[in-house]
Structures are given as structure tokens and as C-alpha cells.
SEVEXDREN-327678 format. One record per residue (C-alpha): x, z, y; residue number from 1. Coordinates in pm, whole numbers, m for minus. Last residue first. Layout:
<nodes>
NODE      px      pz      py  num
NODE       X       Z       Y  NUM
...
</nodes>
This chain:
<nodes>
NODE      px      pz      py  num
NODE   m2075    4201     533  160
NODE   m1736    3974     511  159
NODE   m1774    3606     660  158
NODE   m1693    3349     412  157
NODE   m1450    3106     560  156
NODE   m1494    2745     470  155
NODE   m1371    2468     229  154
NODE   m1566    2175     181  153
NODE   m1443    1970     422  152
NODE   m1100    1949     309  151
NODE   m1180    2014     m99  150
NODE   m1399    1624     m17  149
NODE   m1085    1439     142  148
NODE   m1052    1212    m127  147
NODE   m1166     893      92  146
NODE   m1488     816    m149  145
NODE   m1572    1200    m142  144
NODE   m1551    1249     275  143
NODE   m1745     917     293  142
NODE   m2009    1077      97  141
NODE   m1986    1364     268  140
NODE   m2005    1204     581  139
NODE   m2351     999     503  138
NODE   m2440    1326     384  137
NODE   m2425    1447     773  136
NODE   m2551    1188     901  135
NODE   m2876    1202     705  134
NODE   m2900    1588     751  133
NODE   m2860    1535    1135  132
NODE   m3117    1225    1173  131
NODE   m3350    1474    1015  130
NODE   m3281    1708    1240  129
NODE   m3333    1481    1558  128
NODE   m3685    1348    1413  127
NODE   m3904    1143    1636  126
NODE   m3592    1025    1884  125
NODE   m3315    1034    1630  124
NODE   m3511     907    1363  123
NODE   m3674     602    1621  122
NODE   m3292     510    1724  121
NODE   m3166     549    1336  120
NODE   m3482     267    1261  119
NODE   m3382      75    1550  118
NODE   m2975      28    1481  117
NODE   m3120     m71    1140  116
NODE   m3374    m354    1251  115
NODE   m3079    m521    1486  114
NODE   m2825    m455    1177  113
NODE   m3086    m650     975  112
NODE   m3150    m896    1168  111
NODE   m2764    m920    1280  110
NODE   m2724    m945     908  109
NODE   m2912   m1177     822  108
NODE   m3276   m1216     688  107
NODE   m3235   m1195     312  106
NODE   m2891   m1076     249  105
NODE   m2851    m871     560  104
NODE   m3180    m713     502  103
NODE   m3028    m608      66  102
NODE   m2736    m460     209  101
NODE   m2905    m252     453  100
NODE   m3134    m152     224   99
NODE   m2855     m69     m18   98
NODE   m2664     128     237   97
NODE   m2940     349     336   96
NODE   m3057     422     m52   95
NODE   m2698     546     m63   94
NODE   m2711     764     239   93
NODE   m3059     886     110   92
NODE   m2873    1020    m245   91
NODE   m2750    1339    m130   90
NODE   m3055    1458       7   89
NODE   m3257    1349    m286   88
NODE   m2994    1529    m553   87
NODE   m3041    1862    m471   86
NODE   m3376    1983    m422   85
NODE   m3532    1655    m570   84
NODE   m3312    1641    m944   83
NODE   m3309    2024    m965   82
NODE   m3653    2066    m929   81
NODE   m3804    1809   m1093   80
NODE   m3642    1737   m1462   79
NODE   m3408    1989   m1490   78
NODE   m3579    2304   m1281   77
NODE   m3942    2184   m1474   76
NODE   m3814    2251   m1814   75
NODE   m3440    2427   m1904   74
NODE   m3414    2280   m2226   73
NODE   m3532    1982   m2222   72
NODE   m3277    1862   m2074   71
NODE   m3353    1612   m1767   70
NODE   m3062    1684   m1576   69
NODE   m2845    1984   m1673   68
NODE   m2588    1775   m1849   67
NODE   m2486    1687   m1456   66
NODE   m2435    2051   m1393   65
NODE   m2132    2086   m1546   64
NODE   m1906    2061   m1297   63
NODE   m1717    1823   m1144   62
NODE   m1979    1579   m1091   61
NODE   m2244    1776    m954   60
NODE   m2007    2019    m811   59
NODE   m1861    1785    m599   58
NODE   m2175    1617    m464   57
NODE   m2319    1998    m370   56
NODE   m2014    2070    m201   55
NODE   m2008    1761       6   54
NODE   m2337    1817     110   53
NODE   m2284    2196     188   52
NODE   m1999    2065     368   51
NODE   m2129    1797     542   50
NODE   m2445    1987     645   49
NODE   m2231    2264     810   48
NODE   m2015    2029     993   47
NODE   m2354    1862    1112   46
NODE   m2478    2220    1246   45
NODE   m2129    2307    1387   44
NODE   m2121    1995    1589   43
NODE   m2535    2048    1719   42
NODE   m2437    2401    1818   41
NODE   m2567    2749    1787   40
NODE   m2504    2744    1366   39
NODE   m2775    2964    1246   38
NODE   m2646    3344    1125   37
NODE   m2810    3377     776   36
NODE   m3056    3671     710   35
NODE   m3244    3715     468   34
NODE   m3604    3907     357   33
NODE   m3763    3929      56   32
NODE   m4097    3973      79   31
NODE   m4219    3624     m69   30
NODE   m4013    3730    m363   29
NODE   m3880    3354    m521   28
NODE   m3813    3401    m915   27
NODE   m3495    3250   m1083   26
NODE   m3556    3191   m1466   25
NODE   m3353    3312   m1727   24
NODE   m3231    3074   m2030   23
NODE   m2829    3127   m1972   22
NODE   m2783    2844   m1842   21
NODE   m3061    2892   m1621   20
NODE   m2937    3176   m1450   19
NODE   m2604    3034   m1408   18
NODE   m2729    2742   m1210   17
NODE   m2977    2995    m969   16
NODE   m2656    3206    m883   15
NODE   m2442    2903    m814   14
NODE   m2700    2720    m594   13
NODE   m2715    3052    m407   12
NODE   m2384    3120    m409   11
NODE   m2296    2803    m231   10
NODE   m1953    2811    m148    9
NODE   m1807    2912    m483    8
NODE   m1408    2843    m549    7
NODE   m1329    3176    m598    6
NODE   m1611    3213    m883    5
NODE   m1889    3431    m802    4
NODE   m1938    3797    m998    3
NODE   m2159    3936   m1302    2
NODE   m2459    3775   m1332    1
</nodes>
């Protein structure tokens, strides 16, 4: 692996994808050690969800790491690890709608807006982070349907 693309963001992701396109396999060393600078506010958490979301989405489907899913040739990374690493995350907002969708059809939809305004109260309460990741794919999806997914996407790499 030579070099990153300009238009990388997640070099990890990118360096992993490459590898097994070309038949290698990534291996974790449980003594490596990395450092990432940890966003010190709430805001710049969720902005950094959205865009690693939003990211992920748009290389997905602009890139060719759909034909990845379920090949046999690349094993357990196409059919399980690729598919819950990187696709569950993205996919919750969508499972979210639906459910909502499918309450307000069959009870009503103050029911079901009544029984969804208390499921996001007990996520927030029980599991803050959580309710951050969820929000902030909810955005990138939202950020893709409006065309506004390059905008959020984009970020400053900070030189070493």
C-alpha cells in the first residue's frame, strides 16, 4: 500500500479495503499503540460521527465496496465483518424510521410518536453515547438525501 487517495478521510477503512482487494488480510497487534486526539465537546463529537457516517455511506455506494459484500472471495470480512462494522451503524436510522412507520400505522401515530419520544428519552438517559452515534447517522443520512454529503464530509487532516 503505496499512498491514500486525496479524497480519503478514513484511512483506516481505506487501508483495510485495499488490503483485501488485493487478497491480504489486515491483522490487529494487541501492542500496538495509537493515539487519536478525542473530540472535548458533545458538538464536535456528533460532527465527528456525521462525518465518519456520512463518509462511510458515500463510499459504500460510490465506490466499489458494495461488490465486496458477500463474495466469496474475501471470506469472513465480506460476509460478517464488513456488513456489521460498517453497515449496522448506518442502517439503525433506517430501522428507526420503519418502526416508527409501521406504530403509527397500527396504533396511531400520537401512540407511536408518544412511545418514540420515550424510547430516545430512556437512550439518552441509560445510554448518552449511544443516543450520539444514532443522531449522528440519522444526520448523515439526511445530509445524503439533501446532497449535502461532500459538505459534511470534508475535514482538515492535522499534520504529524
Amino acid at each position: 500500500f503505496n499512498e491514500f487517495s486525496k479524497e480519503t478521510v478514513e484511512d483506516d477503512f481505506t487501508i483495510t479495503i485495499e488490503l483485501r482487494k488485493k487478497g491480504l488480510r489486515s491483522v490487529i497487534n494487541p501492542s500496538a499503540v495509537v493515539f487519536e486526539e478525542c473530540p472535548s465537546e458533545a458538538s464536535d463529537e456528533l460532527k465527528q460521527i456525521r462525518r465518519r457516517v456520512g463518509n462511510g455511506i458515500y463510499r459504500i455506494f460510490k465506490k466499489d465496496i458494495m461488490s465486496m459484500l458477500f463474495s466469496n472471495k474475501y471470506g469472513y470480512y465480506s460476509s460478517l465483518i464488513l456488513p456489521t462494522r460498517r453497515f449496522f451503524y448506518m442502517l439503525v436510522p433506517i430501522f428507526g424510521a420503519y418502526i416508527v412507520i409501521y406504530l403509527a400505522l397500527s396504533i396511531g401515530l400520537l401512540q407511536a410518536l408518544t412511545l418514540t419520544l420515550a424510547a430516545i428519552a430512556l437512550i439518552c438517559l441509560f445510554m448518552p453515547y449511544r443516543f450520539l452515534q444514532i443522531l449522528g447517522s440519522s444526520l448523515a443520512w439526511l445530509d445524503l438525501i439533501l446532497g449535502n454529503i461532500n459538505k459534511t464530509t470534508y475535514w482538515k487532516k492535522v499534520k504529524s
